[in-house]
KOLKOLFI-974662 format. One line per 8 residues: number of its first residue (from 1); for each residue x, y, z of C-alpha. Coordinates in pm, 1 decimal, decimal comma. Layout:
<atoms>
NUM = X:Y:Z | ...;
</atoms>
This chain:
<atoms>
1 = 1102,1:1768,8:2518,3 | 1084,7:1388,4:2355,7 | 742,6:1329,9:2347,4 | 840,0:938,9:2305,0 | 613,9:912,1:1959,8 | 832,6:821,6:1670,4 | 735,9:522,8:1517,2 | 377,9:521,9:1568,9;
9 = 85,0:612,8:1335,0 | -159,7:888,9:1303,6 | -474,7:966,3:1124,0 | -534,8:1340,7:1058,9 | -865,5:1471,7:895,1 | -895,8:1781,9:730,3 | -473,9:1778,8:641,9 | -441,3:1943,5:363,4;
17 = -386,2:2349,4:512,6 | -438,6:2514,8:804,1 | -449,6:2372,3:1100,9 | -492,1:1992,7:957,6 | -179,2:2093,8:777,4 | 64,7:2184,9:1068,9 | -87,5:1944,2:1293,1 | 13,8:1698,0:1001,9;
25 = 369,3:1840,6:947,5 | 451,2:1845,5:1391,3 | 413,4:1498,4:1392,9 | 597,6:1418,0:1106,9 | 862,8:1579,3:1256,2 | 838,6:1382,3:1536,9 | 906,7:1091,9:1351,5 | 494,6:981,8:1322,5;
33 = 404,3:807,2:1014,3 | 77,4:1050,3:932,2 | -208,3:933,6:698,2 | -323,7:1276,8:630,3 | -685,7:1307,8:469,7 | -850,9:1594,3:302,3 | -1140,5:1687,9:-4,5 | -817,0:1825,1:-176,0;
41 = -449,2:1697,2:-151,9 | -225,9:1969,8:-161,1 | 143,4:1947,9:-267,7 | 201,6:2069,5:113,7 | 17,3:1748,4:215,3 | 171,3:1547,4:64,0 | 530,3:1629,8:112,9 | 508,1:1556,9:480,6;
49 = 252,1:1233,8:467,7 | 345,0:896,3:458,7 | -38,9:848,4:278,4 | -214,9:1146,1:154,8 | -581,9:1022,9:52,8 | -844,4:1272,1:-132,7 | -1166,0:1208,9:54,7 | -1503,1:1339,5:104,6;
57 = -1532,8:1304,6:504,3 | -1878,2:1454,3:551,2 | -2009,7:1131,5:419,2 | -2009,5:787,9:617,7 | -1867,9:612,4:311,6 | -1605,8:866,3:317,4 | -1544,5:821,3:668,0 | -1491,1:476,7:646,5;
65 = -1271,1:431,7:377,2 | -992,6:680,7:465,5 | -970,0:459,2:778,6 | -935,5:130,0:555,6 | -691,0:303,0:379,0 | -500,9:415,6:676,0 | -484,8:91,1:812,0 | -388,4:-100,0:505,2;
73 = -77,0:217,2:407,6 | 64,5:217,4:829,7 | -33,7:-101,3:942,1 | -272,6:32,1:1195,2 | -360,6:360,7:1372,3 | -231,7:456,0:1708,6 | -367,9:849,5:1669,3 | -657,6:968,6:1540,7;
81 = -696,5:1362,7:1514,3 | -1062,2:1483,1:1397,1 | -954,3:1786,6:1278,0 | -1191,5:1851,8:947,6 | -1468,7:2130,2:1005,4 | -1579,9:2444,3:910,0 | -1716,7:2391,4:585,1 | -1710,7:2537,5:214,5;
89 = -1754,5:2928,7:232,8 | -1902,5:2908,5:-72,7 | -2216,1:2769,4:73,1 | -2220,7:2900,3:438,0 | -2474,0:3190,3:471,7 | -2362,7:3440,4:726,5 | -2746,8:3504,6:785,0 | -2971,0:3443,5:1065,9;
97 = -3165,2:3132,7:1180,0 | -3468,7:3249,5:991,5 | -3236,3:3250,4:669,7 | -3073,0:2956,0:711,1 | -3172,1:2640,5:519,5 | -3228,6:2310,4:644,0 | -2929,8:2242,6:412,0 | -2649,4:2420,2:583,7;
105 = -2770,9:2201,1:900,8 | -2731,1:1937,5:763,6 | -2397,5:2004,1:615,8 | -2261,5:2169,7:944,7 | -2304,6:1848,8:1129,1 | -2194,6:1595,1:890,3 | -1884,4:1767,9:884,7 | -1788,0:1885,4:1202,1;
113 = -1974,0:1630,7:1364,6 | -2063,9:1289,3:1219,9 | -1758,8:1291,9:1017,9 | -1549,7:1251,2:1351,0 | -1837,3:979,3:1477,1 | -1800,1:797,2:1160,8 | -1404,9:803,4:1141,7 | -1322,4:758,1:1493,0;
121 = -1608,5:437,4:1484,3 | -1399,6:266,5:1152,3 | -1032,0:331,1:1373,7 | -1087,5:261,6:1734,4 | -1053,9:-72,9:1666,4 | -702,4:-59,2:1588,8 | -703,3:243,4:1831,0 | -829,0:27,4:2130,1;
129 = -519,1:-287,8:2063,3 | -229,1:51,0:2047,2 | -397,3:152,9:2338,1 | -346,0:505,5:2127,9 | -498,1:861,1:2193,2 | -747,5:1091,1:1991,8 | -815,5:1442,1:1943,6 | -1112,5:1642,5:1864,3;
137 = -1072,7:1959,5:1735,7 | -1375,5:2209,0:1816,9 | -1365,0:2530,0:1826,4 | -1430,7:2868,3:2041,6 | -1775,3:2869,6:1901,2 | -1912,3:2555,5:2090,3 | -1946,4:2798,2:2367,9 | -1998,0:3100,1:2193,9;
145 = -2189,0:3075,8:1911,4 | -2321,6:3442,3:1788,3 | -2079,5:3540,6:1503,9 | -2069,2:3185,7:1333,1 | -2221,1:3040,1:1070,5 | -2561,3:2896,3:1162,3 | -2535,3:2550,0:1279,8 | -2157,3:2553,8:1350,9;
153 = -2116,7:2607,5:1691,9 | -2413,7:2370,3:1742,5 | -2232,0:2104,6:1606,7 | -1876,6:2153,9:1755,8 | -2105,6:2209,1:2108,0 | -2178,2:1855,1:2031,4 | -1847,1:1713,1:1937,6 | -1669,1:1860,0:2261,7;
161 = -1974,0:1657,1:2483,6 | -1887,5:1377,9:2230,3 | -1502,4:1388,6:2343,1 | -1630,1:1404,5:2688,3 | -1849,5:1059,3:2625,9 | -1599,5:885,0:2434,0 | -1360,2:941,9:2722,2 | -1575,8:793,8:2998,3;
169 = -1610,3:475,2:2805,2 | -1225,0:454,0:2700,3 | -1035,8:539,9:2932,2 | -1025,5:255,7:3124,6 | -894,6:54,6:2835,8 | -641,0:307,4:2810,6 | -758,8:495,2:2537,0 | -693,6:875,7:2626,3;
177 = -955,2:1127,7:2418,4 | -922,3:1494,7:2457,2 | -1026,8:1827,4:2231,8 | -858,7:2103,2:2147,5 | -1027,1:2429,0:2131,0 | -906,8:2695,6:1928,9 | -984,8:3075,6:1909,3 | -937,2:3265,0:1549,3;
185 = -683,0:3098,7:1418,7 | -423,5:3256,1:1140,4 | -529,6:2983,1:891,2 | -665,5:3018,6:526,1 | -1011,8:2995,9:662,9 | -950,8:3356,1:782,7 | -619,0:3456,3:572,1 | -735,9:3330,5:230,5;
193 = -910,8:3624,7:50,0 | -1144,0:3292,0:-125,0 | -1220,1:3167,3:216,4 | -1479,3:3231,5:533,9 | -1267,4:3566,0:591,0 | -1289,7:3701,1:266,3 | -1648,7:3627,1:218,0 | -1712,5:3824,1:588,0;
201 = -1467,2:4109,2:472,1 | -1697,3:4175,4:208,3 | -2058,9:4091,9:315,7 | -1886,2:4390,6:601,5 | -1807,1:4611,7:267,0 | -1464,2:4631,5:416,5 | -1102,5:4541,5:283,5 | -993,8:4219,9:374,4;
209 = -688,9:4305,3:541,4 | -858,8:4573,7:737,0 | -1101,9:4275,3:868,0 | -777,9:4074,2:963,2 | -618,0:4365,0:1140,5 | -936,7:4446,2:1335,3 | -996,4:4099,8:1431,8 | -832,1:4052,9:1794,5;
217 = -1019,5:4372,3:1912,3 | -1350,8:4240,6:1744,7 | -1303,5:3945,6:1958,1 | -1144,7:4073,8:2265,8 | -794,3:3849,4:2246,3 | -629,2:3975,1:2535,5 | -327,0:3849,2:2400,2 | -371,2:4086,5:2091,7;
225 = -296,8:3850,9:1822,0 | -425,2:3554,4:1635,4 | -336,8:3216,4:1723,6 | -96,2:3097,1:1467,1 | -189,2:2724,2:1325,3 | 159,1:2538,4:1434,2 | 29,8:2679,3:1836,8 | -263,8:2455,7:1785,6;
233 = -38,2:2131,3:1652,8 | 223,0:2192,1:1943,2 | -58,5:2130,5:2171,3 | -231,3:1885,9:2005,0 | 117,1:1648,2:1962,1 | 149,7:1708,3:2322,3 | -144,1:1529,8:2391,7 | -80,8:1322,9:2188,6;
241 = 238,2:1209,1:2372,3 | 262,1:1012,1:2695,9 | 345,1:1295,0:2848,2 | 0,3:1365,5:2845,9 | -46,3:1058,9:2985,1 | -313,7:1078,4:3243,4 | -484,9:1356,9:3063,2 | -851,9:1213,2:2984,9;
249 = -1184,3:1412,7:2852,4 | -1041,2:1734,1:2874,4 | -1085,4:2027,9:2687,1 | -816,0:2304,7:2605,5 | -867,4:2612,1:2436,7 | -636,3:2812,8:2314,1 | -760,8:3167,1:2224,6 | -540,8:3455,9:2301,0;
257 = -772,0:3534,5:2591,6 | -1073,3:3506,5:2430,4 | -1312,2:3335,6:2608,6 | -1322,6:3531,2:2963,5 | -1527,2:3267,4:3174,9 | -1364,8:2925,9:3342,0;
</atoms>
């Protein structure tokens, strides 16, 4: 399927692996010139961005500059995909909401959600002339938050209703905005030994691998697997696309299964 996007411009957050990372890749394949933006810029990055820019995005500042820089390296941004989140495992306590610090609030939300306020405010300009499209990314937790760090599915709960908002107000200058919601996803934040799963795996006392294996029945994927990361970017490009063309405010998830409600 020609998606009809080569030779326009995106801005992707959180780029460097995972999901940020094949989202990044699909639509340099598809001949988009891809500003991809990330704490760390990883040699993977970088091969398949036009602009690969080290950035703090859970800072306004930070926010506002990758933008700056994105327009100045394409010329302008036609898509914007808010894909940063999650957070450092090194500081996310897997305790309750008595243990949790005012801190890790704080931290949960400038990331996953005033970092895509603050970047999507510095690019819809340019967004709004291209008469482009943008793409949250939330996550399975916004609707079911018990087994998440505290705070997290708070804040993606509030960037899906932030999708919804920005919709309403832009789609009649034909500006589509849509989120994408994934289930567990195969992507270092689970795989890497160093990352969210490996600190789980052994707050559990179990082997890591074990954790990964028993994963789909932990969360009742009827599909019986994870959802691999270039799943997510298929669907994300798609919307993306004017194929998607009169798709506004929507949210898709994409879980295996997971979620057994409408």
């Amino acid at each position: 399927m020609d998606l009809g996007i080569s030779g326009r411009t995106a801005l992707v957050t959180g780029a460097s692996r995972g999901i940020g990372l094949a989202i990044a890749r699909n639509l340099a394949a598809e001949g988009v010139r891809v500003v991809g933006a990330a704490r760390t810029v990883t040699p993977e990055l970088e091969e398949v961005a036009a602009v690969a820019v080290s950035v703090d995005l859970s800072t306004r500042e930070g926010a506002r500059a990758v933008a700056d820089r994105a327009l100045t390296a394409v010329g302008g941004i036609d898509f914007l995909v808010n894909n940063v989140g999650a957070g450092d495992p090194d500081s996310l306590s897997l305790g309750t909401f008595l243990d949790t610090d005012d801190e890790q609030w704080q931290r949960m939300f400038d990331l996953n959600l005033f970092s895509a306020v603050w970047t999507t405010k510095a690019a819809l300009p340019s967004i709004l002339e291209r008469r482009g499209a943008i793409v949250n990314i939330s996550s399975i937790n916004a609707r079911m938050p018990s087994g998440s760090p505290v705070g997290y599915g708070e804040a993606k709960a509030a960037l899906t209703q932030f999708s919804k908002r920005l919709s309403e107000e832009l789609a009649p200058h034909g500006v589509r905005v849509n989120t994408v919601t994934p289930g567990v996803t195969a992507s270092p934040l689970w795989t890497d030994p160093a990352g969210f799963g490996g600190k789980v795996a052994a707050a559990a006392g179990v082997d890591h691998g074990d954790l990964l294996a028993a994963l789909p029945g932990q969360f009742g994927i009827a599909s019986g697997r994870l959802t691999a990361p270039e799943e997510v970017a298929d669907l994300v490009a798609f919307l993306l696309s004017e194929r998607a063309g009169n798709i506004h405010g929507a949210d898709h998830v994409i879980d295996g299964g997971t979620l057994k409600t409408a």
